[in-house]
N, C-alpha and C positions, 0 to 999 in steps of 0.2 A: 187749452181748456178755458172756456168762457169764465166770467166770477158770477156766483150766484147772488145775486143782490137781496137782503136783508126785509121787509116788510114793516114800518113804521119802529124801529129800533134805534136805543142812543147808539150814537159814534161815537164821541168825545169822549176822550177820556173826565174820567170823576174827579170833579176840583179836590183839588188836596184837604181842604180846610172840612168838605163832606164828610171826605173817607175821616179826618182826626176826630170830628164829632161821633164819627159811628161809631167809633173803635172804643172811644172815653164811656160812650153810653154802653157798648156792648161788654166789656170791663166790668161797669158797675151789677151787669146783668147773669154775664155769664161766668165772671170772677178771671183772673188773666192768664188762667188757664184753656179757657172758652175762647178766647180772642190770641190770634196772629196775623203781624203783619211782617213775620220773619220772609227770608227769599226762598229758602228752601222747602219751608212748609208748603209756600202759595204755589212753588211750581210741582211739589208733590198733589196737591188739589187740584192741580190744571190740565193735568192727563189722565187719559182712561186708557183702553186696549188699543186706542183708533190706531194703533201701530200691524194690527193686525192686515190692515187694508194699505197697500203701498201706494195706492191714491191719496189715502188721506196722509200718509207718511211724509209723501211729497209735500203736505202742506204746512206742517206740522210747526213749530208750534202756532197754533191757531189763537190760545188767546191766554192770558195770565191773572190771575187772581191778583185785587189790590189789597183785599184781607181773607182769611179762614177764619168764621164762629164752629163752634163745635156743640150745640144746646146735646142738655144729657137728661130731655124729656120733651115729650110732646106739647107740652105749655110754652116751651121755653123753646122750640122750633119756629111758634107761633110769634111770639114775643121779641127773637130775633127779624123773622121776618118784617117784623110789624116796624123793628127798628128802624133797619135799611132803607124801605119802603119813606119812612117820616123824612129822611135825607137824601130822598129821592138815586138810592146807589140801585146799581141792577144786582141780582141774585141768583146764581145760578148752585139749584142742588143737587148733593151728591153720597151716594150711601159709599159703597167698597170701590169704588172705582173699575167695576170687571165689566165695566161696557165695550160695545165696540167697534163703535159708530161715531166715537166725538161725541155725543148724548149729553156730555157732564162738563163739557170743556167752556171755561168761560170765554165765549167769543167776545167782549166786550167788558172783559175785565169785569171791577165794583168785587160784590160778595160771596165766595164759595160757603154755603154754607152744609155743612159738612152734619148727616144725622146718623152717623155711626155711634154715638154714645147714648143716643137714645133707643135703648134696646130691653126694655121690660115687657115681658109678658104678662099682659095685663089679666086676662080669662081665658079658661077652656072651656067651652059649652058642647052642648051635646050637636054634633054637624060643624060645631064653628071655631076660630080662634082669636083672639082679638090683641094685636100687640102693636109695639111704636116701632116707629117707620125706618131703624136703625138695627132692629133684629135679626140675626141672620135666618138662614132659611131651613139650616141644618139643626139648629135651636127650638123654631118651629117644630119642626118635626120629632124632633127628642120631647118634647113638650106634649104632644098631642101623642105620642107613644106610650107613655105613661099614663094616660089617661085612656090605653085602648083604642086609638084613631090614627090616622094619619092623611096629611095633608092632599089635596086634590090632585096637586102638582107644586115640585122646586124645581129650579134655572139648573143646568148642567154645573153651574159654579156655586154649590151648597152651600157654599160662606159667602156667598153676596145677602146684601139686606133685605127685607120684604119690601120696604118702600122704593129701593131702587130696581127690585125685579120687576114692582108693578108700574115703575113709570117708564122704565125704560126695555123690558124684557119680553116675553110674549110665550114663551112656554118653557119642556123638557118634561123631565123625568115624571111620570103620568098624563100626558098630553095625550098619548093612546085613547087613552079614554076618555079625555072630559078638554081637548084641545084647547085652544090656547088663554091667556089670562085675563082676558077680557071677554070671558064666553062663558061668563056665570061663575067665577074664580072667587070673585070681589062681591061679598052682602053689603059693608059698611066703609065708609073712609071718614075722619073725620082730616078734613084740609085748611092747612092754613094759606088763607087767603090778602092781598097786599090791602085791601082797605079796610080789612078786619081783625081789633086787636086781640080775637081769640081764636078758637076753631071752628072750621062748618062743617055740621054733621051732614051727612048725605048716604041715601040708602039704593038697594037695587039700583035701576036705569040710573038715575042721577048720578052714581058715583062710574058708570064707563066712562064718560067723557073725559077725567083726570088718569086714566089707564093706559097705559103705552106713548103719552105724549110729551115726555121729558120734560115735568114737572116747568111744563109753559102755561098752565094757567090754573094752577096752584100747586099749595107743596106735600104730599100727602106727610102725614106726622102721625097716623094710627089708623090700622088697617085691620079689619075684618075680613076674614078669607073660612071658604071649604072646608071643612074635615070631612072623612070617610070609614066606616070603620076597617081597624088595621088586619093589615093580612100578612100571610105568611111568605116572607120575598123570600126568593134565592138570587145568589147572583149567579148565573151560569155566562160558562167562557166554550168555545167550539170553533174549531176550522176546518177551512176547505183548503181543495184541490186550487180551485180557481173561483175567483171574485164573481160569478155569474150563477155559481153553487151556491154563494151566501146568499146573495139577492134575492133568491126562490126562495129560501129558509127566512129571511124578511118578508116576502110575501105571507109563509104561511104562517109565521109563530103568529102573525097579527090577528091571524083568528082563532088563536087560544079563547076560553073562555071559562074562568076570566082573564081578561085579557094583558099582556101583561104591561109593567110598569114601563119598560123600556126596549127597544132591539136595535141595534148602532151594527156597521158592519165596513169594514176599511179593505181594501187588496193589500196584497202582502208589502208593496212599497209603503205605502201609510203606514200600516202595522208597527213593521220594522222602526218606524221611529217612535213609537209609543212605549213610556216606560218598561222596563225589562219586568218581565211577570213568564213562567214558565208556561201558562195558559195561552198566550201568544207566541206560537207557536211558527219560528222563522221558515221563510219562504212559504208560506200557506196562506190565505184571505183569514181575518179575524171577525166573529161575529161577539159579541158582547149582550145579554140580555137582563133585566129584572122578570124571573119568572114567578107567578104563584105556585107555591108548592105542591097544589094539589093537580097541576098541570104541568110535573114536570116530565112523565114516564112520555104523556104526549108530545112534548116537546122534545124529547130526547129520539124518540118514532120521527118527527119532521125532520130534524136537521141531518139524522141517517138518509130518510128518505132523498133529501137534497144533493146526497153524498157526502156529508159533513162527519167529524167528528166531536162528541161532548169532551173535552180536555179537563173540564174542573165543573165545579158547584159547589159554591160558597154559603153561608147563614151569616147573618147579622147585618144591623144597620150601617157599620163601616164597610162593610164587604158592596153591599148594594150602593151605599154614595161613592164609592170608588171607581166604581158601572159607568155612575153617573159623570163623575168628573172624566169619562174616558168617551164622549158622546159629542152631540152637537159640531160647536167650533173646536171643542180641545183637539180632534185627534191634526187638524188645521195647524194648531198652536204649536204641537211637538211635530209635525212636520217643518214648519218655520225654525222651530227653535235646532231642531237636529240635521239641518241641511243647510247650514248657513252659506253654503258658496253656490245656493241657488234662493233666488225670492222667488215666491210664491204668493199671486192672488187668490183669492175664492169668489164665488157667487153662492148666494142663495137659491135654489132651484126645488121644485118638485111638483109631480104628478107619476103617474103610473108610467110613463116613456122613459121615467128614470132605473126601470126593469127592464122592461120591453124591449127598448132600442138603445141600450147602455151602451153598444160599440157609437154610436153614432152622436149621444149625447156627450160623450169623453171627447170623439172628436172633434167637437166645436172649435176647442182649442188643441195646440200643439200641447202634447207630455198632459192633457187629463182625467184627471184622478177624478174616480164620487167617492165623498164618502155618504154613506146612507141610514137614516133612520125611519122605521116606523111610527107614522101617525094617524092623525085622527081621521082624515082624509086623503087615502094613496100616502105612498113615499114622500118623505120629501129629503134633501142632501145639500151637502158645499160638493161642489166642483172643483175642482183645485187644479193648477197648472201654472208651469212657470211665466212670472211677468215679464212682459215686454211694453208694455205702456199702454196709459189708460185709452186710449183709440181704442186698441185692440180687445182690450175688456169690454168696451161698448158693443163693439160690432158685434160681438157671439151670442147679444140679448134678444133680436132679431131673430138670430140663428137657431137658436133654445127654443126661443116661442112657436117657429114652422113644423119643430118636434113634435109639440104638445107640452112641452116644458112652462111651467109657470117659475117665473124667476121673479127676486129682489136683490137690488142691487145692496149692497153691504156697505158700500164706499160714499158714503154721505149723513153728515151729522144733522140735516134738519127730519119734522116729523113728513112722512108720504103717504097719510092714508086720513081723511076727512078732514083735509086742511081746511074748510069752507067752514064745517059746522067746528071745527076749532078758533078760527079767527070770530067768528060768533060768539062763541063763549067766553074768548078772551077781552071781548068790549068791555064785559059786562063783570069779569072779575079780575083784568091787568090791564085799563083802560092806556095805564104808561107805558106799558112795552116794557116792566121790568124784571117778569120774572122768564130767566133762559133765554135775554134775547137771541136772537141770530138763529136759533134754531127752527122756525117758524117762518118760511118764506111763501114768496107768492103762489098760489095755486095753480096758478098756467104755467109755471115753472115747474111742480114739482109734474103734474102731468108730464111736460116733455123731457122730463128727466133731472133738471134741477143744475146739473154740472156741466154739459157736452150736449152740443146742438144733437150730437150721434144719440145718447142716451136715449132710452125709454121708458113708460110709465113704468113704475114701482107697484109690487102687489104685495101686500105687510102679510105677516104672517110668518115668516120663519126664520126668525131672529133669536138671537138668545133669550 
């Protein structure tokens, strides 16, 4: 495997005498509670999920924090930033750590700065919410519940932050409908930026650019998002005979109307490793939905028609984020986690051939799996199959795409989608190269794949 080479980014590690200055000022800032330069802290800061990907496993660890801030407000996001920045240390930020791409990983050592305690919700407004960048996502939505609304869309992992789902995440649970997080998700950001010792507001267009790109070219620290008004979820659970029965029932639930919040569907191997629940139903395909209520008698007519069976139907907000935590990567995660004497890669993949021609897109590779969800445009899934080495992950992108498969590759911690007009914007607001280095490399690289002369372009989009 070739090394990806880095674009205008420090090497060197951070003189000592830097880092004791940041640390003495960030003390006096964030009190010494705020500031670690302990070992165990820094390498809990220094991993995300990348273990999910056995390519990036292979590489692991990739880089180490020389300190963790922990600011417990959006000023004082800023404030630390601003610190770093004056001692020229690099910065790389991180909400809960449920990435899974390497996203959060200090390639280059210097500053993790950590916005998990800054988590106030600031306003509910009528359409909108407005909170700091360490909030989680399931908070949001209790929040915006109470007030008769609910959020556009939250990440499959309900307790990641808002700051870290909008820098580094890109849909889930409501994606059906208003797809993914940078496709009108985001009104406001106010971000803190490395030459500036406060925040900068930014509204509409101006604020995509900070959306999906791993807080490289600023840090978001309060975030304006979507509201909707709330509806009536169910969680419904139902299986089939065979995984090509649920597919169809994926096909049609999509065109409920309204539509619903989520529809996830795994073959009975997958299944079987997903937490014990009697709604999962052994040796049968599992389908998993957030339906609207008033759409369920049709719903329940579709997944018959399919040949399915409804098994359960659930009320309340823990029943539905439990949907949700059963969706995307996770059903990936408890296959990894429940099969331990096999690894297991995944790909990002979708279009309509992941129906269609489901015998044909499994066989790409040897022993796989889809697992599938409904979105906002056709299907899209992880592919899952036992690893043999990353060649062989490469080769099947090719093979995917002659399908009609649109694939992203999952095994790579920089951004791969507008690295040009990123690097633009980065002159202009991290002129140093320090906030996230490493994760920003050359553009004719990430075109031809970025890792492996084999690899291919990347198409964003169906990531956590």
């Amino acid at each position: 495997m070739t090394t990806v080479t880095p674009t205008a980014v420090p090497t060197a590690p951070v003189p000592p005498a830097a880092l004791e200055a940041l640390r003495a000022d960030l003390v006096e800032l964030l009190g010494e509670r705020g500031v670690s330069a302990d070992q165990r802290t820094r390498e809990r800061a220094s991993v995300d999920e990348a273990t999910m990907s056995p390519i990036l496993s292979e590489q692991l660890p990739l880089g180490l924090a020389d300190l963790v801030a922990s600011p417990a407000s959006a000023d004082e996001i800023a404030a630390t930033l601003h610190a770093a920045v004056r001692h020229g240390v690099p910065v790389t930020t991180r909400g809960k750590g449920t990435g899974n791409y390497g996203q959060g990983i200090p390639l280059h050592g210097g500053l993790v700065l950590d916005t998990s305690r800054a988590r106030a919700v600031v306003e509910v407004g009528d359409g909108w919410i407005t909170a700091e960048s360490g909030t989680t996502m399931v908070a949001l939505e209790q929040a915006a519940a109470a007030d008769g609304q609910q959020l556009w869309m939250y990440p499959s992992t309900a307790q990641s932050t808002i700051g870290g789902f909008l820098s580094g995440g890109s849909g889930g649970t409501g994606s059906i409908a208003h797809g993914s997080n940078w496709q009108g998700f985001v009104t406001a950001l106010d971000i803190a930026l490395p030459g500036e010792p406060g925040l900068h507001h930014v509204e509409g267009d101006a604020a995509q650019p900070f959306v999906h790109t791993y807080g490289t070219a600023g840090v978001i620290a309060r975030a304006t998002v979507r509201l909707e008004p709330l509806q009536d979820w169910r969680a419904v659970y139902a299986s089939f005979p065979s995984f090509e029965q649920a597919l169809a029932a994926v096909r049609t639930l999509r065109g409920l109307d309204p539509v619903p919040r989520l529809v996830s569907a795994d073959r009975a191997e997958v299944a079987a490793t997903l937490p014990t629940d009697a709604a999962i139903v052994a040796g049968r395909a599992s389908l998993r939905g957030i339906i609207d209520a008033d759409t369920l008698d049709e719903a329940r007519d579709l997944i018959g028609l399919a040949g399915g069976t409804v098994e359960d139907v659930r009320d309340g907000l823990q029943q539905t984020t439990k949907v949700s935590m059963l969706s995307y990567n996770h059903p990936i995660w408890w296959l990894k986690r429940n099969t331990p004497d096999t690894e297991y890669f995944h790909v990002e993949v979708g279009g309509e051939a992941l129906i269609d021609r489901i015998a044909e897109v499994e066989a790409v590779y040897p022993g796989g799996m889809l697992h599938i969800e409904a979105a906002h445009v056709g299907p899209i899934g992880m592919l899952t199959a036992p690893y043999t080495g990353a060649e062989d992950v490469y080769a099947g992108y090719p093979l995917l795409r002659d399908l009609g498969v649109r694939v992203h590759s999952p095994h790579q911690y920089y951004v791969d989608h507008g690295v040009e007009e990123l690097l633009a914007l980065k002159q202009q607001t991290d002129p140093d190269g320090l906030l996230n280095p490493g994760h920003v490399i050359d553009p004719a690289l990430v075109q031809s794949g970025g890792s492996t002369a084999s690899a291919q372009p990347a198409v964003p989009g169906f990531g956590k």
